[in-house]
Backbone bond lengths (Angstrom), bond angles and torsions (degrees), N, CA, C in turn:
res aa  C-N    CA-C-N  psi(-1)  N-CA   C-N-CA  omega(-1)  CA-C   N-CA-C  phi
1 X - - - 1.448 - - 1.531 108.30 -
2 X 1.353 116.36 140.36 1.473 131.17 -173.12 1.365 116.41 -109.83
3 X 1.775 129.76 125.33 0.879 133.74 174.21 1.963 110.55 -35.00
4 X 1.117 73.08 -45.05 1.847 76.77 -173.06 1.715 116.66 -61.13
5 X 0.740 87.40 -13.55 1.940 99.22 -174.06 1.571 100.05 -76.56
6 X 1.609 129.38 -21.36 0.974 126.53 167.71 1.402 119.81 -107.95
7 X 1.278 126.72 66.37 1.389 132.75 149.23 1.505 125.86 3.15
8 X 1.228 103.45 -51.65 1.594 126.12 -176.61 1.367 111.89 -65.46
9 X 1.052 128.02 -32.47 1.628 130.27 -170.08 1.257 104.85 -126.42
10 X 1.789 96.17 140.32 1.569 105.79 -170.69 1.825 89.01 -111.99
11 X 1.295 115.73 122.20 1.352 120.19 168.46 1.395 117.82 -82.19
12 X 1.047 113.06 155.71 1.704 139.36 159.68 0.933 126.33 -148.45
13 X 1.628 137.79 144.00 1.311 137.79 -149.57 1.853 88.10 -146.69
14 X 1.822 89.84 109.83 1.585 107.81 -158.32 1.985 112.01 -88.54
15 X 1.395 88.26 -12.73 1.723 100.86 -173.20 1.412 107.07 -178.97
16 X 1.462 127.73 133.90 1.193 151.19 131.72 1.275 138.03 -84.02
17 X 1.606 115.69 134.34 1.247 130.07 178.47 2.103 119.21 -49.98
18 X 1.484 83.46 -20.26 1.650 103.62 -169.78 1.304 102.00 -84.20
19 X 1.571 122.28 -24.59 1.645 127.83 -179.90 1.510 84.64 -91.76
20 X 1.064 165.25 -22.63 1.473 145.20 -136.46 1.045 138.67 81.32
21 X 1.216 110.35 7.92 1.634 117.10 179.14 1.679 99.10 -103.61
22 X 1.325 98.06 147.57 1.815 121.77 176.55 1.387 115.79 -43.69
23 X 1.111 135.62 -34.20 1.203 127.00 171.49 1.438 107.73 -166.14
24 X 1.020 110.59 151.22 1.789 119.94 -179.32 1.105 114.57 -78.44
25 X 1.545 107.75 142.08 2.122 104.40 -164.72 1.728 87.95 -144.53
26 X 1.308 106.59 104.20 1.451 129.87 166.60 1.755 94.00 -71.69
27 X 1.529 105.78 151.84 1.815 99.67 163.56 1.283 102.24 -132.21
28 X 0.906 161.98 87.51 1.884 150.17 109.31 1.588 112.56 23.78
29 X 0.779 109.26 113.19 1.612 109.31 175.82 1.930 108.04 -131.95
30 X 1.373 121.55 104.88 1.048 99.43 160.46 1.542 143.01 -79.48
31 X 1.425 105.69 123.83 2.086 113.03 -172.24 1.607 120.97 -31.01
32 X 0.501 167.16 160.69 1.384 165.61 -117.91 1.600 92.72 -155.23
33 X 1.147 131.81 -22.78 1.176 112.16 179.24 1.813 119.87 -126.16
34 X 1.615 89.72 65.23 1.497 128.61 -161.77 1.337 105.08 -149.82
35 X 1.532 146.87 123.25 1.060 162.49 121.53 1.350 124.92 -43.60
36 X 1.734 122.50 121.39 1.323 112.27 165.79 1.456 106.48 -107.65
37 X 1.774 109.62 174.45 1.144 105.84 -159.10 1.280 95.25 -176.06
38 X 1.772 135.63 123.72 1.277 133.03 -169.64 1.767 119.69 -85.84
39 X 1.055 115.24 140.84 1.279 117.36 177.53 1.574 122.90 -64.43
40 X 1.247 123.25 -175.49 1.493 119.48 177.13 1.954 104.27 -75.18
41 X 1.253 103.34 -39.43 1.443 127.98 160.17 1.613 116.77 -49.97
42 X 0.929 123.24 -70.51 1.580 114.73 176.16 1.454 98.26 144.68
43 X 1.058 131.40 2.69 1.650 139.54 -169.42 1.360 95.91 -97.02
44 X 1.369 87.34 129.55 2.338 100.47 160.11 1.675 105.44 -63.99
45 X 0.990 89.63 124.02 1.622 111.38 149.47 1.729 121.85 -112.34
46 X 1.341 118.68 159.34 1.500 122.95 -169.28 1.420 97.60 -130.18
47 X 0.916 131.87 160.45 1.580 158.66 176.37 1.832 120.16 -158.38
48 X 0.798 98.13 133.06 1.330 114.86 -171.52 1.818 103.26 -61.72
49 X 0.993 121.46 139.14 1.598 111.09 -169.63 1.251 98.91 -110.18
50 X 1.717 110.01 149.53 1.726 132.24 -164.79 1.362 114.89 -87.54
């Protein structure tokens, strides 16, 4: 799976174990100009908002 496949979330990668810090902390942020919205299934889906 490819960062890019999610449109919706802008990543940042806040610390690595390889710089010296205790554990690595990726952040997920969803864009503000993205809608979520649950499936018939129970899974998030995103759509771009109008």
């Amino acid at each position: 799976m490819l960062l890019q496949e999610f449109s919706c979330l802008d990543f940042t990668l806040e610390g690595t174990i390889a710089k010296g810090d205790p554990v690595c902390t990726l952040r997920f942020v969803r864009r503000k100009d993205h809608e979520l919205a649950k499936d018939g299934q129970g899974f998030i889906k995103t759509k771009k908002a109008a």
